[in-house]
VOVEX-374416 format. One record per residue (C-alpha): residue number from 1; x, y, z. Coordinates in Angstrom, 2 decimals. Example, Ala and Ser with C-alpha at 12.3 -4.5 7.8 and 13.67 -1.06 7.14 Angstrom:
<1 <12.30 -4.50 7.80>>
<2 <13.67 -1.06 7.14>>
END
This chain:
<1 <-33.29 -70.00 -25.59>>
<2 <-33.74 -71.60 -22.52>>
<3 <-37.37 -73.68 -22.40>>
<4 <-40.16 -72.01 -20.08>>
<5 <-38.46 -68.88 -19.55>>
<6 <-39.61 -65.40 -21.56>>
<7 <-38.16 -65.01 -25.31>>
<8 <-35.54 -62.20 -24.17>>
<9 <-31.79 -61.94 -25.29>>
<10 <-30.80 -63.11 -21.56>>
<11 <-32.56 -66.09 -22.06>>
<12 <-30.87 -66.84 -25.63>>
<13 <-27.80 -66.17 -23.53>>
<14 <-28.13 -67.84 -20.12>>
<15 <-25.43 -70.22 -18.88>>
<16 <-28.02 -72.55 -17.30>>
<17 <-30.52 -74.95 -19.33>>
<18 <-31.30 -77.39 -16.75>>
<19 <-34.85 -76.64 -15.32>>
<20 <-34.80 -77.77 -11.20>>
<21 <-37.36 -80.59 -10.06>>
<22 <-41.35 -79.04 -8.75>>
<23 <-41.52 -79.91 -5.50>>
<24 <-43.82 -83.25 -5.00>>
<25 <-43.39 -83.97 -1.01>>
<26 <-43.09 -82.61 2.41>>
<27 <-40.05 -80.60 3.04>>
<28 <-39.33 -79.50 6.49>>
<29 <-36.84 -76.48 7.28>>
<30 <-36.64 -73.85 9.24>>
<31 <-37.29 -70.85 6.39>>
<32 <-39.59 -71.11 3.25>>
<33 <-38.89 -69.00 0.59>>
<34 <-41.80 -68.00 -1.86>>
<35 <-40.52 -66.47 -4.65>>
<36 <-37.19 -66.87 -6.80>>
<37 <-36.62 -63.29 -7.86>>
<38 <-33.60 -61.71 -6.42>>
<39 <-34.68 -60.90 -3.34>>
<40 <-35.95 -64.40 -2.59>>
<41 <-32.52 -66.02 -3.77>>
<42 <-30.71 -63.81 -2.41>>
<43 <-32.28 -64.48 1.12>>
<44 <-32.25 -68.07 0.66>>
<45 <-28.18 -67.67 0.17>>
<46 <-28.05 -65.42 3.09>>
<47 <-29.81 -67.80 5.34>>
<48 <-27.98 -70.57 4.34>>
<49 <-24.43 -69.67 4.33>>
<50 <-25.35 -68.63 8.24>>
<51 <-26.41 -72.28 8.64>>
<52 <-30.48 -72.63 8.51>>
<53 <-31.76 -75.00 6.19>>
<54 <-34.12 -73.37 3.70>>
<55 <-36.37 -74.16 1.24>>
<56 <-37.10 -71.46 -1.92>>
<57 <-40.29 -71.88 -4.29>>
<58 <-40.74 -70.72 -7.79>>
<59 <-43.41 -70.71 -9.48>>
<60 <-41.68 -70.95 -12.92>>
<61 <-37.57 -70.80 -13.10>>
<62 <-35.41 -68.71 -10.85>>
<63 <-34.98 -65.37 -12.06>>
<64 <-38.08 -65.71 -14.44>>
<65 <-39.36 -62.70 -13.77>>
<66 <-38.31 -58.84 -13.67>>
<67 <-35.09 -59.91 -11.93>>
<68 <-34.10 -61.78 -14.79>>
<69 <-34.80 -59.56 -17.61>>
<70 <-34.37 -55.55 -16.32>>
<71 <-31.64 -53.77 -18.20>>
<72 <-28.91 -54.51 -15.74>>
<73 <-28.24 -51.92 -13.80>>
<74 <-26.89 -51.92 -10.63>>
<75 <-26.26 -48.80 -8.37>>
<76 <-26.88 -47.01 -5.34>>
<77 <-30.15 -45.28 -4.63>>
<78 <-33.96 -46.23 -4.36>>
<79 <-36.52 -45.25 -6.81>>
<80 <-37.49 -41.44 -4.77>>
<81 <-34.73 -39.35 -4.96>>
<82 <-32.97 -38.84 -1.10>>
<83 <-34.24 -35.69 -0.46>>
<84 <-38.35 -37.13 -0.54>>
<85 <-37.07 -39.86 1.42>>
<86 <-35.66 -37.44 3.98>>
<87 <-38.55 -34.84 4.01>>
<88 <-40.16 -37.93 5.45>>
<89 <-38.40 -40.18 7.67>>
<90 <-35.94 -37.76 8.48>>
<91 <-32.14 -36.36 7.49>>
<92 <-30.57 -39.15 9.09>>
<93 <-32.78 -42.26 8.43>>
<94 <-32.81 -41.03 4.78>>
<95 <-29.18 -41.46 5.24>>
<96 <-29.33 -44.70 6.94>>
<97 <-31.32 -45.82 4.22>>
<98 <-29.17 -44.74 1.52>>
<99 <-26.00 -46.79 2.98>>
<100 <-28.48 -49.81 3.11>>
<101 <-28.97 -49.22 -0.90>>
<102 <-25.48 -48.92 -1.21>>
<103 <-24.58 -52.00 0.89>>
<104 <-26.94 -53.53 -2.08>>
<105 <-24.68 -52.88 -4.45>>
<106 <-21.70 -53.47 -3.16>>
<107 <-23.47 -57.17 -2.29>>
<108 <-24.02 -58.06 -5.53>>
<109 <-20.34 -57.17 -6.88>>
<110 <-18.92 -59.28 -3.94>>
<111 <-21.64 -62.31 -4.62>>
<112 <-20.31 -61.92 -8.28>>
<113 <-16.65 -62.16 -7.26>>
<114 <-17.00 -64.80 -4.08>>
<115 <-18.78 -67.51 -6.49>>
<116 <-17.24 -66.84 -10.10>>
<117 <-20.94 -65.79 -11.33>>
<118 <-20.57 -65.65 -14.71>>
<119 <-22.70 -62.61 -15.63>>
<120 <-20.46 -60.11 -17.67>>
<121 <-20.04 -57.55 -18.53>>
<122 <-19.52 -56.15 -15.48>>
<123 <-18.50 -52.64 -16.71>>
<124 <-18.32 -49.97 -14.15>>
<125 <-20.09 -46.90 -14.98>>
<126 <-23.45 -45.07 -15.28>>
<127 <-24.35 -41.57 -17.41>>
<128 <-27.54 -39.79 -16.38>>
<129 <-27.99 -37.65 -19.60>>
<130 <-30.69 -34.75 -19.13>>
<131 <-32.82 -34.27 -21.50>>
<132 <-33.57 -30.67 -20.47>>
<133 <-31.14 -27.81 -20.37>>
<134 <-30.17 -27.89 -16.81>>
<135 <-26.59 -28.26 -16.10>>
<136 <-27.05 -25.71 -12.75>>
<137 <-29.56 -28.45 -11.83>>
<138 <-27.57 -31.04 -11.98>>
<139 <-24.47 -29.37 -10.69>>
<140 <-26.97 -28.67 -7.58>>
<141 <-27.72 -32.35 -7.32>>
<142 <-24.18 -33.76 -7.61>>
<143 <-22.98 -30.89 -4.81>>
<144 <-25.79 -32.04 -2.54>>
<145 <-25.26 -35.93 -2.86>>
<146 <-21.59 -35.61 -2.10>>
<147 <-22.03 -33.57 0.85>>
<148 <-25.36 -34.94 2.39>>
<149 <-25.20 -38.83 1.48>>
<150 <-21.43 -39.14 0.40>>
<151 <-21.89 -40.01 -2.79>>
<152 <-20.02 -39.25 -5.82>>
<153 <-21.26 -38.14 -8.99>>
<154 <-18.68 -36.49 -12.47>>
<155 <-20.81 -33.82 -13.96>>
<156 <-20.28 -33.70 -17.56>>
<157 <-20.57 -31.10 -19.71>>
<158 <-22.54 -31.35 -22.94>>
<159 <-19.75 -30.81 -25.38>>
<160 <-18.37 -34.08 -24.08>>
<161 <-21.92 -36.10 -23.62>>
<162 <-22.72 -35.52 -27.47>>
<163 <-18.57 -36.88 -28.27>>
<164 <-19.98 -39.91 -26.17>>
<165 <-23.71 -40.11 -26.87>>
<166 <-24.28 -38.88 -30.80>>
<167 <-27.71 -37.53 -30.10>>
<168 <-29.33 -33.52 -30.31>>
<169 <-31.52 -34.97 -27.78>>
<170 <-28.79 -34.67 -25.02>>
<171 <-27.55 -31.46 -23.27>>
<172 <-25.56 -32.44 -20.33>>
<173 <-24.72 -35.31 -17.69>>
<174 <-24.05 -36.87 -14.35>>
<175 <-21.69 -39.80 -14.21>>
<176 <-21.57 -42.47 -11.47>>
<177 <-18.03 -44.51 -11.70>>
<178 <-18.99 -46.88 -9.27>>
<179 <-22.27 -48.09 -10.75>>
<180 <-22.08 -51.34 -12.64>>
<181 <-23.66 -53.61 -14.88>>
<182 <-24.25 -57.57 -15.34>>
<183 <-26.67 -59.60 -16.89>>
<184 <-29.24 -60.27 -14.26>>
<185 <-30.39 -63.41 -15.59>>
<186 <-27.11 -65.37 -15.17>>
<187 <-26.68 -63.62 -11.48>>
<188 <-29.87 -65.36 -10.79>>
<189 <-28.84 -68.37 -11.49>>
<190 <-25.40 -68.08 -10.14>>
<191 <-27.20 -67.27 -6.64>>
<192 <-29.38 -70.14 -7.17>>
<193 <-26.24 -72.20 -7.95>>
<194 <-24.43 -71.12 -4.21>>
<195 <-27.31 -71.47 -2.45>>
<196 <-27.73 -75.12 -3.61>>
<197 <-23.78 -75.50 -2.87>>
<198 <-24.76 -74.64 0.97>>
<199 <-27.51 -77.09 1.18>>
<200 <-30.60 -74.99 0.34>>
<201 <-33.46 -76.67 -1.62>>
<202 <-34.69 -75.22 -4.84>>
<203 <-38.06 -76.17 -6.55>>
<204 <-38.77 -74.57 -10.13>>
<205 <-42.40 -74.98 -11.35>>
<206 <-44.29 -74.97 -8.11>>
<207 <-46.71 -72.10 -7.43>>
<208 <-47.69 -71.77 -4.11>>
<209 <-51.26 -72.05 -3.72>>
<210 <-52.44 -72.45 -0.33>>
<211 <-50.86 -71.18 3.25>>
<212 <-51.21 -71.65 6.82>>
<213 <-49.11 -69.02 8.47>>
<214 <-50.69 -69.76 12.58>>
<215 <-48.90 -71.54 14.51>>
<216 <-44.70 -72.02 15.30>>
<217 <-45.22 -74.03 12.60>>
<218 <-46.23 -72.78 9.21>>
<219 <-47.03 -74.49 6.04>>
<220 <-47.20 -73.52 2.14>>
<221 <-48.70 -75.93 -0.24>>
<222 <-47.94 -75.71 -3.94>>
<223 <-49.91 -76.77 -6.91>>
<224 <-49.53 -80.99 -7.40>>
<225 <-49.92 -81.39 -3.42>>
<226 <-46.14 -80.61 -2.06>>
<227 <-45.60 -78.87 1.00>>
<228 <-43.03 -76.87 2.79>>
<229 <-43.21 -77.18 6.84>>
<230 <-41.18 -74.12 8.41>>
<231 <-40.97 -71.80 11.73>>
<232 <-40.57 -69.07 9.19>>
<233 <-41.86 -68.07 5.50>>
<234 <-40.57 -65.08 3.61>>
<235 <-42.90 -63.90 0.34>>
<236 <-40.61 -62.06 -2.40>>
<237 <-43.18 -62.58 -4.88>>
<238 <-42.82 -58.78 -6.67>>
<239 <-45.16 -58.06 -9.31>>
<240 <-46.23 -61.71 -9.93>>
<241 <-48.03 -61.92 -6.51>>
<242 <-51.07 -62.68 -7.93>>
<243 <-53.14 -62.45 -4.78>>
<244 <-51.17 -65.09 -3.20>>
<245 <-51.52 -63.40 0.17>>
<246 <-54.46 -61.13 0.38>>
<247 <-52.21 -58.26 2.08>>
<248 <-49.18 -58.15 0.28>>
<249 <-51.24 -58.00 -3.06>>
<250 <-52.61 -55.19 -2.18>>
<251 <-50.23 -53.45 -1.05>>
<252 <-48.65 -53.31 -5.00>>
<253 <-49.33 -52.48 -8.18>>
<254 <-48.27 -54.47 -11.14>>
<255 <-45.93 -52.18 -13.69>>
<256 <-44.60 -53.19 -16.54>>
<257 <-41.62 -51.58 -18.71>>
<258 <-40.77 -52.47 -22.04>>
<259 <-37.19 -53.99 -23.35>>
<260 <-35.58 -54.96 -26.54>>
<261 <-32.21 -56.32 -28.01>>
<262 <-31.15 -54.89 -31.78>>
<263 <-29.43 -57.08 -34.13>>
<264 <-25.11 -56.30 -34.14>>
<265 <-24.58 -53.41 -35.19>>
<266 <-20.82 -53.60 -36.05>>
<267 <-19.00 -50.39 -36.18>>
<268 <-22.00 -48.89 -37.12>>
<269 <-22.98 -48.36 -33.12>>
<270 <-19.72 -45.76 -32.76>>
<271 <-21.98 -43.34 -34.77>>
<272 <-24.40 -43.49 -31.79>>
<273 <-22.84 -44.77 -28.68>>
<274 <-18.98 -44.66 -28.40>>
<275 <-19.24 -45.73 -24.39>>
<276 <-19.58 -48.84 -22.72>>
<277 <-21.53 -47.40 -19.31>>
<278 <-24.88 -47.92 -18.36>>
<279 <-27.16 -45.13 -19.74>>
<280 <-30.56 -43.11 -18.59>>
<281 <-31.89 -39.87 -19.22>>
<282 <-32.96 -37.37 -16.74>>
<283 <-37.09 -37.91 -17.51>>
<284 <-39.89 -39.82 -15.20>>
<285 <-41.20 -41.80 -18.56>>
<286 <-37.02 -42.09 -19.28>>
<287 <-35.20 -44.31 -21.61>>
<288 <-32.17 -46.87 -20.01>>
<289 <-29.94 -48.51 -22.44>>
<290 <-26.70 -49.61 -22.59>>
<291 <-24.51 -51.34 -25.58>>
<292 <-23.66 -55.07 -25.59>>
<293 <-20.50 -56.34 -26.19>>
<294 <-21.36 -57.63 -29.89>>
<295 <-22.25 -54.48 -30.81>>
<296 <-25.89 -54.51 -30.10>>
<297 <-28.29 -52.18 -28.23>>
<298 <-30.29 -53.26 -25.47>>
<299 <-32.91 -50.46 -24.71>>
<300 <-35.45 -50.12 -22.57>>
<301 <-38.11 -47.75 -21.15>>
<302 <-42.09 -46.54 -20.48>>
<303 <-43.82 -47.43 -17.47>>
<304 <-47.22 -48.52 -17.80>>
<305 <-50.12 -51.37 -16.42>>
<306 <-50.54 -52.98 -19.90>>
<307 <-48.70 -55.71 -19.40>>
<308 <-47.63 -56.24 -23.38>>
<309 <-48.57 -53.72 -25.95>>
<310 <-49.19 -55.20 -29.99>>
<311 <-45.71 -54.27 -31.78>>
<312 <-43.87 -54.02 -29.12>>
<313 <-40.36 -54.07 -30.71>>
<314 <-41.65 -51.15 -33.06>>
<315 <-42.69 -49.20 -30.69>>
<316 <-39.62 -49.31 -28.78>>
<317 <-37.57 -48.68 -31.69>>
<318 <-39.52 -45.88 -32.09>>
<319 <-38.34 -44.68 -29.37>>
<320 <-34.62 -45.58 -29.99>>
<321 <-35.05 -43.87 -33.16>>
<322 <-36.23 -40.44 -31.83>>
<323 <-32.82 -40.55 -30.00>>
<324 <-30.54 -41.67 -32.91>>
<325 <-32.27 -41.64 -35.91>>
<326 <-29.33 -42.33 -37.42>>
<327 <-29.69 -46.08 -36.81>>
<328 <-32.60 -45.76 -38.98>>
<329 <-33.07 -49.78 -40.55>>
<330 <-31.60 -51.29 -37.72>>
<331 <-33.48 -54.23 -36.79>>
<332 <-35.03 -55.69 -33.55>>
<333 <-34.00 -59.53 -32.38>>
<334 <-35.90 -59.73 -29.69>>
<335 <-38.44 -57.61 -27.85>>
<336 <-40.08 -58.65 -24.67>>
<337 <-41.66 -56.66 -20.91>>
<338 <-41.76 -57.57 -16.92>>
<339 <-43.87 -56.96 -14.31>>
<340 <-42.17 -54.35 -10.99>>
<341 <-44.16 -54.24 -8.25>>
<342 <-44.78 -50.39 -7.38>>
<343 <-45.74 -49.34 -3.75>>
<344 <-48.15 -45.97 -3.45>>
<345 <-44.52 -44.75 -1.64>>
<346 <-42.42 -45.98 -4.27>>
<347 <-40.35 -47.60 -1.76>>
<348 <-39.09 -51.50 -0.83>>
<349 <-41.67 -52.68 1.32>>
<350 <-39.74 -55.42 3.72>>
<351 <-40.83 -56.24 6.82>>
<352 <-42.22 -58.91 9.35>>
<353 <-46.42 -59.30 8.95>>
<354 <-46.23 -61.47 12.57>>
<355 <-44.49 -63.78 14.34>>
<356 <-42.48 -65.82 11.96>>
<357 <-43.84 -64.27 8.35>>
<358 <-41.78 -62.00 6.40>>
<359 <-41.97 -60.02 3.34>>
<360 <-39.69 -58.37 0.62>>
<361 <-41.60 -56.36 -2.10>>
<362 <-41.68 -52.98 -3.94>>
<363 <-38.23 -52.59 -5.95>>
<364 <-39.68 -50.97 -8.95>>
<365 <-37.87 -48.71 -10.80>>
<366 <-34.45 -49.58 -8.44>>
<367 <-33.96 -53.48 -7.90>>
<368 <-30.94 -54.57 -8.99>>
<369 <-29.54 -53.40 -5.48>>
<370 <-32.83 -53.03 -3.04>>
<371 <-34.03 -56.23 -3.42>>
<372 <-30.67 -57.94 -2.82>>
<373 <-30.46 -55.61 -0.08>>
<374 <-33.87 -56.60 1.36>>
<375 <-32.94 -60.22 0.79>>
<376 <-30.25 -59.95 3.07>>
<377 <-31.51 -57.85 5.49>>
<378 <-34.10 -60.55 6.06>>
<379 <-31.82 -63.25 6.37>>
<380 <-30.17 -61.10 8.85>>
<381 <-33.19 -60.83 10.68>>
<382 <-34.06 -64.51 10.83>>
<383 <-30.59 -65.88 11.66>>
<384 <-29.16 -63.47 14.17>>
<385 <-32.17 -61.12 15.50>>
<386 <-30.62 -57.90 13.35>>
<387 <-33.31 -55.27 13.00>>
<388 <-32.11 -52.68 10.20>>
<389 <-34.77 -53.95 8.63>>
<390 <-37.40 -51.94 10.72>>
<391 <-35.86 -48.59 8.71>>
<392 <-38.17 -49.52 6.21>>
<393 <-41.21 -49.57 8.85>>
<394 <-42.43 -46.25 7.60>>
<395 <-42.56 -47.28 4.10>>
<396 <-45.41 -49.92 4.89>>
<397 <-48.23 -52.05 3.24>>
<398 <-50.12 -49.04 2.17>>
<399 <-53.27 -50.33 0.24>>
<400 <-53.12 -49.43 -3.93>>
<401 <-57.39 -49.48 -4.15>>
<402 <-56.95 -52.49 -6.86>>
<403 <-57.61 -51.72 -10.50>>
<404 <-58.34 -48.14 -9.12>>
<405 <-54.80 -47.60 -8.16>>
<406 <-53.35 -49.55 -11.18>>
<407 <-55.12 -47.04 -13.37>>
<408 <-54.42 -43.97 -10.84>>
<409 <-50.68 -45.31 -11.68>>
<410 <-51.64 -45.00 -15.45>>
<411 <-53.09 -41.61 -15.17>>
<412 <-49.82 -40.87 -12.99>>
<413 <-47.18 -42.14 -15.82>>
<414 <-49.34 -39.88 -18.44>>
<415 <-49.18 -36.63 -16.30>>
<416 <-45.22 -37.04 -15.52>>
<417 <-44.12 -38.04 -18.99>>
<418 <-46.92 -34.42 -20.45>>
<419 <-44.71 -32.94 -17.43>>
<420 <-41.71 -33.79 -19.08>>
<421 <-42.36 -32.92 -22.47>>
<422 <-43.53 -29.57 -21.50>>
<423 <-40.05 -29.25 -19.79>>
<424 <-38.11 -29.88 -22.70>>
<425 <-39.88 -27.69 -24.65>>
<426 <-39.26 -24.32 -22.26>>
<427 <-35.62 -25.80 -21.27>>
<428 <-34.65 -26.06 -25.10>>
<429 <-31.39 -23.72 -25.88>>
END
């Protein structure tokens, strides 16, 4: 495992060991970046390959947190389905908006081909198995994304989900061929890796602690004394925020979700998945999982503000287990959770606070494409003046109410996932 990062199998498995220098002295450019999640790399790459010099912060390693150990998925879409989005920013914004998310996507698989990242496997390919008995549903849903956002989704029929997916739990599915996965850990660092190669500056261990955002010139000051001097600062500090700026904190709530890695399973994983895609189910409180290429499971799910329950890799496999219990004695490796940052709208929040001060926040539940997306959107912004960004002005800095909203969240994730079981139970053939 690589030292000061989580325990997680993408740490055990990361192609990078070498930690960068804190920073210890006065750095001028003309962008700071706080944060090196992937929005915050992903800026800082942005920003440099159009020529600014640029300076990113971390307050551990790059990629330490939820950007470096989610499931690794990456498709289209934001956390609300298109149709909320629409009902409030309208038909065609909503659709604006959706081509942003996909331009996210399509971002990282070009990043991954342009550098060599190594971050296989890339496998293209995402099942959204429903857990209720639905298929007119779903039929309904893959009708109106192709004909409203122009996107493309396989229904599947349930006959063929339980050939691929050896579970009762499963009736039928939507598949998305163009989806993708990687392992988000090594795409971290591969960003991290180009920016460098462009002249950007990367500091690992050095927490910001102090700002002064008045002035053309503004400063951030990390823990040991260093300082980074720039026209313009961009926080992409997600879920780890920690009241760093008074605003942006609380404008999110810290949510955690829950991941672990099996031991190999051998052949013994064709008697419960016999595919190689990405896979969710249809639930709010849903399961994502997705078979590794030496025959383990990686499977994740829940949604709650405790940041790391006691038995965590039993209670996960608890969960596994309901699905296939035919993997019963299987055992856990490794078994570890991250912090999302949630906004009340359940959208990206990225934006401009004033003159010179940016931010790019709120991917829970769908970053693996928005926050690249927002990272280059505000690189865009900064180096040429482009202002796609303001899309997202309607999805602002709405205030969570603190621990009141974290456990409004908590009531929230207990109502949905009572929701769903009572669905299941009235949907059941």
């Amino acid at each position: 495992m690589v030292a000061s990062y989580i325990d997680s199998y993408y740490a055990r498995t990361a192609t990078e060991t070498a930690a960068r220098q804190p920073l210890a002295d006065t750095v001028d450019v003309d962008v700071c970046v706080v944060g090196g999640g992937l929005a915050g790399l992903s800026a800082t790459l942005g920003l440099a390959e159009r020529g600014h010099s640029v300076a990113l912060i971390e307050a551990h390693r790059v990629g330490w947190g939820a950007s470096g150990r989610n499931g690794g998925f990456v498709g289209a879409g934001f956390s609300p389905p298109p149709r909320k989005i629409a009902a409030k920013v309208g038909l065609d914004q909503a659709r604006a908006l959706h081509r942003l998310s996909r331009d996210g996507l399509e971002q990282v698989r070009r990043r991954i081909k342009d550098h060599a990242i190594d971050c296989g496997p890339n496998t293209e390919g995402s099942l959204s198995a429903s857990w209720f008995n639905d298929a007119d549903d779903l039929r309904r849903w893959r009708d109106d994304m192709a004909e409203t956002f122009d996107e493309r989704y396989d229904f599947w029929p349930r006959e063929r989900v339980r050939e691929a997916l050896i579970s009762e739990r499963y009736y039928h599915a939507l598949f998305k061929p163009d989806a993708f996965q990687f392992h988000p850990l090594n795409y971290c660092l591969g960003l991290a890796r180009a920016a460098e190669a462009r002249g950007a500056l990367i500091f690992e261990q050095s927490p910001a602690v102090a700002h002064d955002l008045d002035g053309a010139v503004k400063t951030v000051t990390v823990a040991g004394g260093g300082q980074i001097r720039a026209r313009e600062v961009l926080f992409a500090c997600g879920g780890y925020i920690d009241g760093l700026h008074r605003r942006l904190s609380a404008a999110i709530v810290p949510v955690a979700t829950y991941v672990i890695v099996t031991e190999p399973l051998g052949e013994r994983i064709e008697t419960a998945i016999r595919v190689p895609y990405t896979i969710s189910d249809t639930r709010f409180a849903l399961d994502y999982y997705r078979r590794l290429p030496d025959s383990r499971i990686l499977w994740g799910g829940r949604i709650s503000i405790r940041r790391q329950p006691p038995a965590l890799d039993r209670l996960m496999l608890g969960d596994l287990l309901k699905v296939y219990p035919q993997l019963k004695g299987v055992a856990v490796e490794t078994a570890w959770s991250g912090l999302m940052s949630y906004a009340v709208h359940k959208m990206p929040q990225i934006g401009r606070l004033s003159p010179g001060v940016w931010y790019a926040m709120g991917f829970g539940g769908h970053g693996m494409n928005t926050a690249p997306m927002a990272g280059e959107l505000i690189a865009a912004a900064i180096a040429e003046g482009d202002d796609r960004y303001r899309l997202f002005a309607p999805f602002g800095l709405t205030p969570t109410g603190g621990p009141l909203g974290a456990a409004a969240a908590q009531i929230s994730y207990w109502f949905y996932a009572l929701s769903d079981a009572l669905r299941a139970s009235f949907k059941h053939a």
